[in-house]
ROMAR-783566 format. One line per field, with one value per atom (N, C-alpha, C): residue number from 0; residue in three letters; atom name; x, y, z. Coordinates in pm, whole numbers. Atoms other than C-alpha are relative to their C-alpha. Layout:
REM ROMAR-783566
num <- [NUM,...]
residu <- [ALA,...]
atome <- [CA,...]
u <- [X,...]
v <- [Y,...]
w <- [Z,...]
//
This chain:
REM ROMAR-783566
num <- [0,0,0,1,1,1,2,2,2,3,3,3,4,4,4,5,5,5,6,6,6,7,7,7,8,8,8,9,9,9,10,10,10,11,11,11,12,12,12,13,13,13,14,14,14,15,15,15,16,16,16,17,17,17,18,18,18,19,19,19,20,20,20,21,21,21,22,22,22,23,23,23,24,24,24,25,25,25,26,26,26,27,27,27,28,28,28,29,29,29,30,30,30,31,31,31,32,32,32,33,33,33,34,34,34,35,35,35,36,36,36,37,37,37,38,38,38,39,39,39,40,40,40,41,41,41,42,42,42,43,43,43,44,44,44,45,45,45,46,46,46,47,47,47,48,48,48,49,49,49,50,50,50,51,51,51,52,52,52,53,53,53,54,54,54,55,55,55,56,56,56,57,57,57,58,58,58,59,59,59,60,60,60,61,61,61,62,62,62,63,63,63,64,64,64,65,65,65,66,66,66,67,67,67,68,68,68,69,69,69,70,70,70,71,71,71,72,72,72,73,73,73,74,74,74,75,75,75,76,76,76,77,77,77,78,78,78,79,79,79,80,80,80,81,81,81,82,82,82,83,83,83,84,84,84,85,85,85,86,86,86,87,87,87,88,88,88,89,89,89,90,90,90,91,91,91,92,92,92,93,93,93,94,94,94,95,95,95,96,96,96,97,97,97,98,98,98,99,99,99,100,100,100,101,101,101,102,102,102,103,103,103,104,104,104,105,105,105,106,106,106,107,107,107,108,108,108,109,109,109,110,110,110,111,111,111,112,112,112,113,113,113,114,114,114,115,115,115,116,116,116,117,117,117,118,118,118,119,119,119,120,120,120,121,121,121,122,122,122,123,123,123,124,124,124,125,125,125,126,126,126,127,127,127,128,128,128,129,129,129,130,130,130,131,131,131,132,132,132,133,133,133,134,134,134,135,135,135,136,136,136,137,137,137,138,138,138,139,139,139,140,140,140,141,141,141,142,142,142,143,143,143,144,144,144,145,145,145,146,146,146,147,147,147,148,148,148,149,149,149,150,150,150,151,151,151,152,152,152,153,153,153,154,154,154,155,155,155,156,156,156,157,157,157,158,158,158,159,159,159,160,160,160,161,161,161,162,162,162,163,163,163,164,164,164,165,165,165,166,166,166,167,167,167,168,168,168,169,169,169,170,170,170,171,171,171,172,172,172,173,173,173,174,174,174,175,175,175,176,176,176,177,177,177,178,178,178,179,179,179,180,180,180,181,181,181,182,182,182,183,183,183,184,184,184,185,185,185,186,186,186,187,187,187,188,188,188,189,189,189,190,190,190,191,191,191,192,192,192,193,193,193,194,194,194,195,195,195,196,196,196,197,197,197,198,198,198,199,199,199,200,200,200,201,201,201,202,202,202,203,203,203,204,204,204,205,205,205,206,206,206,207,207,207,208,208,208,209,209,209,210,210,210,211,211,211,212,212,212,213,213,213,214,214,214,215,215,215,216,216,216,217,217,217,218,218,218,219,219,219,220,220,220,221,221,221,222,222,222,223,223,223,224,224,224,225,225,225,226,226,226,227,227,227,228,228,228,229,229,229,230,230,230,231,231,231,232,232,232,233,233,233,234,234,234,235,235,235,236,236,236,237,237,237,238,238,238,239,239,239,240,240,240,241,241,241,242,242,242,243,243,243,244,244,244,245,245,245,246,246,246,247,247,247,248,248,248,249,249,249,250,250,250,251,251,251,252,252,252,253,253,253,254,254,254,255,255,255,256,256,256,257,257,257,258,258,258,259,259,259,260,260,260,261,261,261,262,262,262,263,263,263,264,264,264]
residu <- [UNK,UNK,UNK,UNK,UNK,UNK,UNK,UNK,UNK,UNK,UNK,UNK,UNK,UNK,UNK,UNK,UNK,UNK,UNK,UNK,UNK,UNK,UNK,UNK,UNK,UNK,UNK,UNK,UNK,UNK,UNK,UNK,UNK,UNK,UNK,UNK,UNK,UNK,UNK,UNK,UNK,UNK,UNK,UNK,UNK,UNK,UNK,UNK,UNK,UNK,UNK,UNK,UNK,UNK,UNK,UNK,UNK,UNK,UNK,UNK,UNK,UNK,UNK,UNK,UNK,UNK,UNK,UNK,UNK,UNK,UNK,UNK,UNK,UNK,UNK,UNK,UNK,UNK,UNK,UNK,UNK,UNK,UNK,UNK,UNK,UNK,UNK,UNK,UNK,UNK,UNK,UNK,UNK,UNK,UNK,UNK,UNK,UNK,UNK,UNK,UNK,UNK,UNK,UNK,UNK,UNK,UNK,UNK,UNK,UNK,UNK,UNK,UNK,UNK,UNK,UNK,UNK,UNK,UNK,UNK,UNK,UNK,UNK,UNK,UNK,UNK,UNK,UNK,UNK,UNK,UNK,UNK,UNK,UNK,UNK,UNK,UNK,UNK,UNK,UNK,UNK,UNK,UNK,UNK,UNK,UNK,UNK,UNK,UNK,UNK,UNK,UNK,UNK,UNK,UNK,UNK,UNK,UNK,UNK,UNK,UNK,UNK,UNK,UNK,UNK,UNK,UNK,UNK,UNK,UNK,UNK,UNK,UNK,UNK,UNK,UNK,UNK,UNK,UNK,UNK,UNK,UNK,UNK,UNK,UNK,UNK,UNK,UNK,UNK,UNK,UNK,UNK,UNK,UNK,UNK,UNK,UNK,UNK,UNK,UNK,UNK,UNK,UNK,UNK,UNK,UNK,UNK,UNK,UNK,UNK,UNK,UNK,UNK,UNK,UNK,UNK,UNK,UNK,UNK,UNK,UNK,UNK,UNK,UNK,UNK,UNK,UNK,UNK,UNK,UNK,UNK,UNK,UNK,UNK,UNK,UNK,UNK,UNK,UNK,UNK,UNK,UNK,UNK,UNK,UNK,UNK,UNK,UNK,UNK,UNK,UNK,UNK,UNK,UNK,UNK,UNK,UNK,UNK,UNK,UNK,UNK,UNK,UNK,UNK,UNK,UNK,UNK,UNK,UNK,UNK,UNK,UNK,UNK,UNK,UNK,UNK,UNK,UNK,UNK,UNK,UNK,UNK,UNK,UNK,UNK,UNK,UNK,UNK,UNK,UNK,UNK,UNK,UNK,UNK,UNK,UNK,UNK,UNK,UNK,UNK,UNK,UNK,UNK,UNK,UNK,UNK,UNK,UNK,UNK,UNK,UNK,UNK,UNK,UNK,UNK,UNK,UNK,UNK,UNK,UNK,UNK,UNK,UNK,UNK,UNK,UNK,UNK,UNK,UNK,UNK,UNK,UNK,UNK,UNK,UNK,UNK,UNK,UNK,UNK,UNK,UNK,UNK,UNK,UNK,UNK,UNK,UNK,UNK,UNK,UNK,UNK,UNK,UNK,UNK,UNK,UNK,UNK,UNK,UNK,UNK,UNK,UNK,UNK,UNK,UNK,UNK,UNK,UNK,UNK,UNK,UNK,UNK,UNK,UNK,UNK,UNK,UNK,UNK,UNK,UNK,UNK,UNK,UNK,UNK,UNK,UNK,UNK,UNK,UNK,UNK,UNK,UNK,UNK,UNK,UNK,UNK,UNK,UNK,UNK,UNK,UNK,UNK,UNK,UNK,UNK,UNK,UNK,UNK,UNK,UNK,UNK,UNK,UNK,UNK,UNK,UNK,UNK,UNK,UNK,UNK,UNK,UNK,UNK,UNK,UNK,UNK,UNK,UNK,UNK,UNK,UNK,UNK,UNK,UNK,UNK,UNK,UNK,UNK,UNK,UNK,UNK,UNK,UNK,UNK,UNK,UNK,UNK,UNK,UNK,UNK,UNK,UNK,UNK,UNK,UNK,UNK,UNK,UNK,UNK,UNK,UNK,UNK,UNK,UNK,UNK,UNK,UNK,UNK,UNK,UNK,UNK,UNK,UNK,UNK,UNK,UNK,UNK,UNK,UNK,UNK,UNK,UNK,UNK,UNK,UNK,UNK,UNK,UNK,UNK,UNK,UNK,UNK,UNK,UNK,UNK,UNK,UNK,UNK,UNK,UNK,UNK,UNK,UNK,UNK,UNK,UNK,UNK,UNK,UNK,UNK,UNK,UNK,UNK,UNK,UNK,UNK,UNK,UNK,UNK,UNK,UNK,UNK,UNK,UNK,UNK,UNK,UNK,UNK,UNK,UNK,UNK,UNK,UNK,UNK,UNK,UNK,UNK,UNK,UNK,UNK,UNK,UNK,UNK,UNK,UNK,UNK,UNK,UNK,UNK,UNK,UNK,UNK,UNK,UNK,UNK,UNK,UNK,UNK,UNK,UNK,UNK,UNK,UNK,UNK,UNK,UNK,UNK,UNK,UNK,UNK,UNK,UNK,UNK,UNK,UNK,UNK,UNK,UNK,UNK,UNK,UNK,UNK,UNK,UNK,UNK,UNK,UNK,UNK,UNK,UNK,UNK,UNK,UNK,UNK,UNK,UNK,UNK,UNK,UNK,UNK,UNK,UNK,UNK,UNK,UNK,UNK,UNK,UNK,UNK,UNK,UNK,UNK,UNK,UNK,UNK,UNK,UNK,UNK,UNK,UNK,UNK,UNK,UNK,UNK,UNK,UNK,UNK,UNK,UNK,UNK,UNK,UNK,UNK,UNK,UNK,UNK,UNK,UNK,UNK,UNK,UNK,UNK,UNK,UNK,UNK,UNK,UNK,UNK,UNK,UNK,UNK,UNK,UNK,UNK,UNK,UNK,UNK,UNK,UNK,UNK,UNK,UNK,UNK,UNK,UNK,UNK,UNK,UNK,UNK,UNK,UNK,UNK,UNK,UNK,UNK,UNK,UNK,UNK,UNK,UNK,UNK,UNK,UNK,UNK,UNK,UNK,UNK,UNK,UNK,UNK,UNK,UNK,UNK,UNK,UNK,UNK,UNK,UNK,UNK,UNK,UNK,UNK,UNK,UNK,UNK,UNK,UNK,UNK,UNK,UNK,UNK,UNK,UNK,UNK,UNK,UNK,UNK,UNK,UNK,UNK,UNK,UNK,UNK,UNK,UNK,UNK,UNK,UNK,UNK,UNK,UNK,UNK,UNK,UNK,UNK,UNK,UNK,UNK,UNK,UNK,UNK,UNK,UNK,UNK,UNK,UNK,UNK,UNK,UNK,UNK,UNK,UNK,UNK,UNK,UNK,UNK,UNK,UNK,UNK,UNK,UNK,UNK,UNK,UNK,UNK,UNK,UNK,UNK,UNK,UNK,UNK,UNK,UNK,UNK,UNK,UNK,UNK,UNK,UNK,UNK,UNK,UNK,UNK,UNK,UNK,UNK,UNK,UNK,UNK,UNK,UNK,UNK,UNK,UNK,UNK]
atome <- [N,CA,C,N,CA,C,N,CA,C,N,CA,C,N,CA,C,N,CA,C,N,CA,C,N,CA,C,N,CA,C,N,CA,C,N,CA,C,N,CA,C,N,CA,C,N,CA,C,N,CA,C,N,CA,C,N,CA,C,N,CA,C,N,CA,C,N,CA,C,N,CA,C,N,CA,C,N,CA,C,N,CA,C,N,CA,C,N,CA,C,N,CA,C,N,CA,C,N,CA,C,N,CA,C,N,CA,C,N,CA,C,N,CA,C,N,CA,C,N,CA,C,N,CA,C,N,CA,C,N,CA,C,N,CA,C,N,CA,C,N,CA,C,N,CA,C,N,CA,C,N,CA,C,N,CA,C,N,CA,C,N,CA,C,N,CA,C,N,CA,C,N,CA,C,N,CA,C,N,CA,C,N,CA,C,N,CA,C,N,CA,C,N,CA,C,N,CA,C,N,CA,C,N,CA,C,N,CA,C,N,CA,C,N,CA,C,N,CA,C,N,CA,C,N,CA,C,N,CA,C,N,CA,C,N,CA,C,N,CA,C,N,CA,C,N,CA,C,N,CA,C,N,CA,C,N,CA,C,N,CA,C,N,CA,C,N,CA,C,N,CA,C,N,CA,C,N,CA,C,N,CA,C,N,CA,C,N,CA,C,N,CA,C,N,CA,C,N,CA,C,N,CA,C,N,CA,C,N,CA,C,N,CA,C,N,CA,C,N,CA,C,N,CA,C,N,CA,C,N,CA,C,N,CA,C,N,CA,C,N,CA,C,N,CA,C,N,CA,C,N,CA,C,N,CA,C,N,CA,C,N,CA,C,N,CA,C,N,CA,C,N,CA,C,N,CA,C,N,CA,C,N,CA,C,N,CA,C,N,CA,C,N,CA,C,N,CA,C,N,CA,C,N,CA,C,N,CA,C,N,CA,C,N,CA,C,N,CA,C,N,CA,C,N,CA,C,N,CA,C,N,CA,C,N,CA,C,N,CA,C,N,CA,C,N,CA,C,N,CA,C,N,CA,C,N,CA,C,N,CA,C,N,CA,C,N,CA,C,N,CA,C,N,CA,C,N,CA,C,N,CA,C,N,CA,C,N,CA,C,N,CA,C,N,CA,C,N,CA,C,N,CA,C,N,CA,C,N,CA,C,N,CA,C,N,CA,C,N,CA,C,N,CA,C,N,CA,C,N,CA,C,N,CA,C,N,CA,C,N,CA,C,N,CA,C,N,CA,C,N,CA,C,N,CA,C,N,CA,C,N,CA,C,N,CA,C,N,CA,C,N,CA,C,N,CA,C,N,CA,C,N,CA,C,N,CA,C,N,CA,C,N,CA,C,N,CA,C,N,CA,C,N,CA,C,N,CA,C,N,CA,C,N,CA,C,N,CA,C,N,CA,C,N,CA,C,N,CA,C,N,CA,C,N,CA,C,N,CA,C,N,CA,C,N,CA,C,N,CA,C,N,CA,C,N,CA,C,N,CA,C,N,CA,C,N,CA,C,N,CA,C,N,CA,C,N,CA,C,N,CA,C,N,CA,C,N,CA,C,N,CA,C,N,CA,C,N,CA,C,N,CA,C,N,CA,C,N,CA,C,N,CA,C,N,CA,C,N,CA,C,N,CA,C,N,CA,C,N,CA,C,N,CA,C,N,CA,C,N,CA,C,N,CA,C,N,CA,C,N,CA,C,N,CA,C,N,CA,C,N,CA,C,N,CA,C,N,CA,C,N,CA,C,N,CA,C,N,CA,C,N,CA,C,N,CA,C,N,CA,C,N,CA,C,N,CA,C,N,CA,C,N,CA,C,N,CA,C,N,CA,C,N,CA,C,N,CA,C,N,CA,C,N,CA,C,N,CA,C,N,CA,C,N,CA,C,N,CA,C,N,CA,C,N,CA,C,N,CA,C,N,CA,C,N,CA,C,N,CA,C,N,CA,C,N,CA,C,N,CA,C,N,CA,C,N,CA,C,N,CA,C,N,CA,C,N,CA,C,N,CA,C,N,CA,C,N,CA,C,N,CA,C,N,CA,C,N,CA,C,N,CA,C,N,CA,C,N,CA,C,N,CA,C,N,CA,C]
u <- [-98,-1484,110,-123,-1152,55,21,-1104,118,-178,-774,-39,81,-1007,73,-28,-891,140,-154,-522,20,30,-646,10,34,-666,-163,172,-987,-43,88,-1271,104,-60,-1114,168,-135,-754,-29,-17,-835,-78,59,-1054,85,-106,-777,90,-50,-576,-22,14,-737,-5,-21,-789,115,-129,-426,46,-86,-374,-91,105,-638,37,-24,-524,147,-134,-170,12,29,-15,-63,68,-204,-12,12,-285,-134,47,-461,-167,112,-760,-57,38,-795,-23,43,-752,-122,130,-1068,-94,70,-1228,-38,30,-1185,-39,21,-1216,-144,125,-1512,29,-51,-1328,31,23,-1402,131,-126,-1125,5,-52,-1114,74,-58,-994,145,-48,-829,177,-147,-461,43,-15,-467,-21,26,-559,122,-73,-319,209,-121,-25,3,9,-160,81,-57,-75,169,-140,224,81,-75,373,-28,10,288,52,-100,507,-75,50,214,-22,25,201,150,-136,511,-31,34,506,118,-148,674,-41,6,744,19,-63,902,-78,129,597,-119,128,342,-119,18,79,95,-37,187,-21,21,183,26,32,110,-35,-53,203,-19,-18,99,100,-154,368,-76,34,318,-87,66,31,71,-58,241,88,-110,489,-69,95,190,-46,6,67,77,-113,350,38,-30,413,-92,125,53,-18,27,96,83,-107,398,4,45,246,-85,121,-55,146,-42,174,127,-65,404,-78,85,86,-55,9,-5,79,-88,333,0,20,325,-144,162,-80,36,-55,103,26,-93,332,-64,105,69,-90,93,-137,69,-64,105,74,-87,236,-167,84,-104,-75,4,-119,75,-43,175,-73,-7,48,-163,93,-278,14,-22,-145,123,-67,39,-130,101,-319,-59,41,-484,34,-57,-324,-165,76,-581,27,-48,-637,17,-17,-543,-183,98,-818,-68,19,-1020,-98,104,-1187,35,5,-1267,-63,186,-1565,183,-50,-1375,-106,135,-1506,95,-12,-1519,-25,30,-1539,-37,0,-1589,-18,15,-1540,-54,80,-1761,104,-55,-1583,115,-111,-1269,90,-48,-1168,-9,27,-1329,129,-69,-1140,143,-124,-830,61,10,-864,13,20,-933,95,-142,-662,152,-133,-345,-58,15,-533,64,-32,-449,166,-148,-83,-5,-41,-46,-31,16,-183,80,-123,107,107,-166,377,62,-91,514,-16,-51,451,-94,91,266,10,2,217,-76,55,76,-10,-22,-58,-74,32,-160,19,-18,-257,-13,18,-392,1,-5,-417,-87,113,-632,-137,88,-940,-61,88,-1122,140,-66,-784,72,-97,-543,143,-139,-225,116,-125,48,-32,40,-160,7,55,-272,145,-149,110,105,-63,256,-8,42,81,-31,-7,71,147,-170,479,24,-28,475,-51,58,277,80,-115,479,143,-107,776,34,6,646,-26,4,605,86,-140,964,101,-54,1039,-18,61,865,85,-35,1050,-84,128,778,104,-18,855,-113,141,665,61,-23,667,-99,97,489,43,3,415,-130,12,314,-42,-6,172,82,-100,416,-43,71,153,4,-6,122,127,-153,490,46,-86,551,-125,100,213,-8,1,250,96,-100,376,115,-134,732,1,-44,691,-63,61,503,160,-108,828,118,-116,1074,-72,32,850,38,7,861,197,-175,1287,19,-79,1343,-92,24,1125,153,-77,1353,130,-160,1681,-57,-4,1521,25,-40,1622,-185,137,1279,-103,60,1130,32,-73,1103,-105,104,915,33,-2,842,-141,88,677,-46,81,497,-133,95,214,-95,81,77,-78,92,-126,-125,141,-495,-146,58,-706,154,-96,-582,8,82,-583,182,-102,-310,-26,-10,-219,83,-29,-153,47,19,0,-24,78,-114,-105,177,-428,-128,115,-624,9,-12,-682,-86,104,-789,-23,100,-994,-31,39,-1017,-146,138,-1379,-46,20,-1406,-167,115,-1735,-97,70,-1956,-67,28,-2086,43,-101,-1788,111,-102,-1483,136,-93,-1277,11,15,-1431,23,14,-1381,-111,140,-1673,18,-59,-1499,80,-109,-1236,-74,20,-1308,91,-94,-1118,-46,74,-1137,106,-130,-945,-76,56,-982,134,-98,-642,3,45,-764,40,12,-827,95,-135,-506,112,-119,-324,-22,45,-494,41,-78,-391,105,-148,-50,9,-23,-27,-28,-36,-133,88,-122,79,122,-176,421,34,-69,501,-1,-25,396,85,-142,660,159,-100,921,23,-17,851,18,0,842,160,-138,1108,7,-57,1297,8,-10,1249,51]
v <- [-84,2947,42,-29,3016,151,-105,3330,10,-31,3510,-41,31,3464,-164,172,3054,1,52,3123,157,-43,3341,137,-115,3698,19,-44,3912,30,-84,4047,153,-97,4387,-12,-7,4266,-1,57,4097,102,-79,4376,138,-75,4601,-1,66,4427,-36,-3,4362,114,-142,4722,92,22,4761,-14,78,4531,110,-46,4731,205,-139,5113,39,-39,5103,18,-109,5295,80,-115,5483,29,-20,5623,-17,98,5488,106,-84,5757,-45,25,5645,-133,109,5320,-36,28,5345,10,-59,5494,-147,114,5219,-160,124,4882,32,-15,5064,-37,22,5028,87,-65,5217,90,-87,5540,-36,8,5435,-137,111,5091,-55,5,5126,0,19,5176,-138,136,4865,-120,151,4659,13,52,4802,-9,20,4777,-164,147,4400,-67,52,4364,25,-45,4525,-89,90,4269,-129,154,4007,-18,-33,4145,-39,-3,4158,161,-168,4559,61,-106,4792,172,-125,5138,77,-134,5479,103,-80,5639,106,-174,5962,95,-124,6070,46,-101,6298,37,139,6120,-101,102,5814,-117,98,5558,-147,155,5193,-71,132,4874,-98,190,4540,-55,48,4325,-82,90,4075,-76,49,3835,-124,146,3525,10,-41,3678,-32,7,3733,-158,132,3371,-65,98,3219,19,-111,3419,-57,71,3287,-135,128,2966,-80,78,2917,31,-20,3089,-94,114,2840,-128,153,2545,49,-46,2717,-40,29,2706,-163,151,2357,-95,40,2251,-45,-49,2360,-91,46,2250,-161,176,1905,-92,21,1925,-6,20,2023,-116,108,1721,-92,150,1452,23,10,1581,-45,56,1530,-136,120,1226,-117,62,1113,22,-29,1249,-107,129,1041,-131,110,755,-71,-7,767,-5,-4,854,-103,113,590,-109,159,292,-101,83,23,-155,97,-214,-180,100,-568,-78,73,-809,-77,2,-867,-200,131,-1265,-85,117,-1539,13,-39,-1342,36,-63,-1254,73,-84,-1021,-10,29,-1085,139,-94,-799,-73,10,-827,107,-82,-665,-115,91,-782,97,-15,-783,63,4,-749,128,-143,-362,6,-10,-384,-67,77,-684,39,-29,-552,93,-149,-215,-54,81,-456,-58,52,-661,62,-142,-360,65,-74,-190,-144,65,-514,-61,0,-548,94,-105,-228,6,13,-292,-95,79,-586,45,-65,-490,-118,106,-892,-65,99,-1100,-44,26,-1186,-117,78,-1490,-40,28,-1580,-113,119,-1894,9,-27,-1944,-125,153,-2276,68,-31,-2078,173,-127,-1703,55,-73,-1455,-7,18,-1485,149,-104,-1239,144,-173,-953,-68,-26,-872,-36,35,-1125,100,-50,-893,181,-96,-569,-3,58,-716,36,32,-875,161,-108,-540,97,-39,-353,-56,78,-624,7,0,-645,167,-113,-271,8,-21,-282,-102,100,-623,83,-81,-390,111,-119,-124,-82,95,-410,-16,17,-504,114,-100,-194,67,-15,-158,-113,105,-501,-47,119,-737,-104,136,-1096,-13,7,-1196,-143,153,-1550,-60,9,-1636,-179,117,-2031,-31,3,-2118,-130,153,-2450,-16,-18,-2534,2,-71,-2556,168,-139,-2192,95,-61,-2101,-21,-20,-2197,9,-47,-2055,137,-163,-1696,88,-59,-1445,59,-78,-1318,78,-138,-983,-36,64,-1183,-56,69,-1379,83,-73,-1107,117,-56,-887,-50,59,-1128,-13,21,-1170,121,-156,-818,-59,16,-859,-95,109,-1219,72,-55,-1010,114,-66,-805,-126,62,-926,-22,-11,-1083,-70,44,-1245,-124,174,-1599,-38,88,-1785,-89,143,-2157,-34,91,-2399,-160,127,-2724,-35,97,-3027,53,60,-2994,155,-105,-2645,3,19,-2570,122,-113,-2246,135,-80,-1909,103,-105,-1676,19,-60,-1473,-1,-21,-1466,116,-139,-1138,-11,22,-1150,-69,77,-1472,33,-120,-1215,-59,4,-1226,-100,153,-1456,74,-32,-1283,-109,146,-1578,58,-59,-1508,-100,106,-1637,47,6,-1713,24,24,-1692,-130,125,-2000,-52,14,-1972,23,-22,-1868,-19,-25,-1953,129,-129,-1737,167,-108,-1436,33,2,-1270,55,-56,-1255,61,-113,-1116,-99,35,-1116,-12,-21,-1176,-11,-24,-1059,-39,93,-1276,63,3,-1158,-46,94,-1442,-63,63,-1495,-137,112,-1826,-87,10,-1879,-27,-101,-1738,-155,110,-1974,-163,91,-2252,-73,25,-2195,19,3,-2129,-142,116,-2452,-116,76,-2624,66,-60,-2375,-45,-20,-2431,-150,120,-2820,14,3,-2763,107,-116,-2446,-72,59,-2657,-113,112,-2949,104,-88,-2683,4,-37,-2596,135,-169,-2236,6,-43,-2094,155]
w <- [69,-1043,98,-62,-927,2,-11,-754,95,-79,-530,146,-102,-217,28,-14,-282,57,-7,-234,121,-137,88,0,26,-23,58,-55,165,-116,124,-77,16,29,-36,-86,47,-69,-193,118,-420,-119,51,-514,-67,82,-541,-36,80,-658,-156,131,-951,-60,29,-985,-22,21,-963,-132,84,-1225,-164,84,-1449,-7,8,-1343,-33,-16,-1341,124,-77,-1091,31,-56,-844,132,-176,-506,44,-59,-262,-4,74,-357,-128,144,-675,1,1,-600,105,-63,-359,-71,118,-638,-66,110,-866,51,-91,-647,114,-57,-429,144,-183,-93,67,-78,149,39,-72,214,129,-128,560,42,-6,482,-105,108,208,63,-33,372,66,-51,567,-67,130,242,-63,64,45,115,-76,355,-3,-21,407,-156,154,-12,6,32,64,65,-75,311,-50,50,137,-170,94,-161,-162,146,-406,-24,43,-406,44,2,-489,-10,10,-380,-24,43,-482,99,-91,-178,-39,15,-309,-100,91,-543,130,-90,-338,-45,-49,-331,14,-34,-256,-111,132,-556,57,-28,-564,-149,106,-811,-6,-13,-866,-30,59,-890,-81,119,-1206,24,14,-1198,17,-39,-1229,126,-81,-969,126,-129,-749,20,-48,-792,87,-44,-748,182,-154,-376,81,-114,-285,-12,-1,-389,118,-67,-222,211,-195,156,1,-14,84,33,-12,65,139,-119,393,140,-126,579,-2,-3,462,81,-60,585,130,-170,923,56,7,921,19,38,859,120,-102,1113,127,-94,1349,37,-26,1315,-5,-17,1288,169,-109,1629,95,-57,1743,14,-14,1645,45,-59,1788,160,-122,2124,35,-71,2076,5,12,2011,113,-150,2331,104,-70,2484,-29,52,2292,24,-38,2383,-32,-62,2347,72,-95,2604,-13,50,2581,50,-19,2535,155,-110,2865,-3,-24,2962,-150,109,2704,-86,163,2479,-95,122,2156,-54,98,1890,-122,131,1525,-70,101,1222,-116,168,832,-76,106,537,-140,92,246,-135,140,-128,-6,4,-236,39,-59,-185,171,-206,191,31,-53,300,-45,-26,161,47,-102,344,157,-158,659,13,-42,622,-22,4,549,139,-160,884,83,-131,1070,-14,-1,911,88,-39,1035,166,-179,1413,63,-102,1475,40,-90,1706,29,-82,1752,-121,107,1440,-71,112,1170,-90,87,1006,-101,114,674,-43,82,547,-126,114,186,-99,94,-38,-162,120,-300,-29,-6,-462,46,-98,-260,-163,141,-476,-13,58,-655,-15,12,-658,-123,63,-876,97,-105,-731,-43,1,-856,65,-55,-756,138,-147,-388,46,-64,-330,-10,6,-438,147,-121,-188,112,-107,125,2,-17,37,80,-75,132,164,-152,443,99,-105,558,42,-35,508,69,-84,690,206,-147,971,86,-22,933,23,-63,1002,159,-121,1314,147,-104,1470,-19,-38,1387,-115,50,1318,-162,125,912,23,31,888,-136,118,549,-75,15,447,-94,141,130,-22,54,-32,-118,107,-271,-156,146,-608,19,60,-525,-22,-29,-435,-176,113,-822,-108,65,-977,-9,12,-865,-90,115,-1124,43,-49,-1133,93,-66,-986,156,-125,-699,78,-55,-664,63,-31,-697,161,-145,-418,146,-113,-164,5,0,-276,53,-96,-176,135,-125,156,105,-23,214,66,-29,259,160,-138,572,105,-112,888,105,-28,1065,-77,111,701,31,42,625,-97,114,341,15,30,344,-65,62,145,47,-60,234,-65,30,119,36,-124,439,49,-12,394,-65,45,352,18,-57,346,-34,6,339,149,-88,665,91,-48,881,115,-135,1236,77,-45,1399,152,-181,1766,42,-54,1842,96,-96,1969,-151,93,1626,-150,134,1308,-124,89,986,-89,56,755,-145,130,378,-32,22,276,-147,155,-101,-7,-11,-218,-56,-1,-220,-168,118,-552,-149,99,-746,69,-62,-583,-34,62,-787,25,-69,-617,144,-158,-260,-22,-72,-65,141,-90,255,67,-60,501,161,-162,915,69,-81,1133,160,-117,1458,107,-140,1789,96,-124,2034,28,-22,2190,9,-34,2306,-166,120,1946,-72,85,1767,38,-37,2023,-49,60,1909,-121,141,1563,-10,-17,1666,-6,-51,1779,-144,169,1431,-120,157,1218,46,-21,1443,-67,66,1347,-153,164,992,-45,31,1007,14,-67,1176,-165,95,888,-129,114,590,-39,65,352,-96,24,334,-139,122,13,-33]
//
């Protein structure tokens, strides 16, 4: 149940407060009376209400009189310090995250071991592969004979077009190469996504015969591998993510002639 406590009022504050809202005007006697807060605390609850412009007082009556201000008035006041401190709360942690990610550095790959990952079924692997758009700082290439299996192609491409663009914003090279059955199988909004990308500076799409498999090259450091599943092709069964420079370069080396022979679309 939703209580004033949520939008950061103490038990006392909210206590007389409601009592407030229930007595009318009164002094701070009466209002101990009625809320059950202690006369010796009672001024510092309702001064705390008062700076925070949910209690209106009448200085010039003797006692001293005290006012809730409106109920929606008051919400609204605490909704809007909650979302002040959120703000700030915001601001605070994204600065800390620039500062670790300055500390963080990780280090480049050491010797000739590689190390492999996976994500099993279609949500994983596409959580795995948007984290490793998002880890290229030099270039990214994409090859692709057929549609990623098992997603939703206009859902998937929607969201991979954003993350490539958040690439191309960074200075990374996309290089994306296509077999040409799929370059004229994928649905419109597939086509027109990749047309807005096309116009950044850094993009390229080609098509070509001479592709086979689906899987991306990151940095010529890592190689993610889409792996259909064996007993339905139409499904993903997961993605692996391979970083073995050795590797990467390897497959550089069979993607560049068939890039060079391809045709700009």
């Amino acid at each position: 149940m939703a209580s004033l406590s949520d939008l950061g009022l103490s038990e006392y504050e909210a206590r007389v407060y409601r009592a407030l809202l229930d007595t009318g005007p009164a002094t701070a006697k009466e209002l101990s009376h009625a809320s059950e807060v202690p006369m010796g605390r009672i001024y510092d609850v309702l001064n705390g209400l008062e700076s925070r412009h949910l209690v209106r007082s009448q200085t010039a009556s003797r006692p001293k009189k005290y006012m809730a201000v409106e109920p929606s008035t008051a919400l609204d006041r605490l909704l809007e310090e909650k979302r002040r401190e959120l703000d700030e709360r915001a601001e605070q942690y994204e600065a800390v995250v620039e500062q670790l990610q300055r500390d963080l550095d990780a280090p480049e790959p050491v010797g000739d071991e590689g190390f492999w990952t996976a994500a099993l079924g279609p949500d994983e692997s596409l959580t795995l592969f948007l984290e490793r758009l998002d880890a290229a700082e030099d270039r990214i290439i994409m090859i692709a004979s057929t549609p990623a299996a098992g997603f939703d192609l206009s859902a998937v491409s929607d969201r991979v077009g954003d993350h490539l663009e958040s690439a191309l914003d960074r200075g990374v090279t996309v290089q994306v190469l296509v077999s040409r059955d799929l370059a004229v199988t994928v649905p419109a909004s597939v086509g027109e996504r990749y047309n807005t990308l096309a116009a950044s500076d850094g993009f390229s799409l080609r098509v070509t015969d001479d592709v086979h498999g689906s899987f991306t090259l990151i940095d010529r450091a890592e190689v993610c591998i889409e792996v259909a599943n064996p007993l339905d092709p139409g499904e993903a069964f997961a993605l692996i993510d391979l970083k073995d420079p050795s590797f990467a370069s390897d497959v550089f080396e069979e993607f560049e002639p068939r890039w060079e022979a391809a045709t700009p679309l």
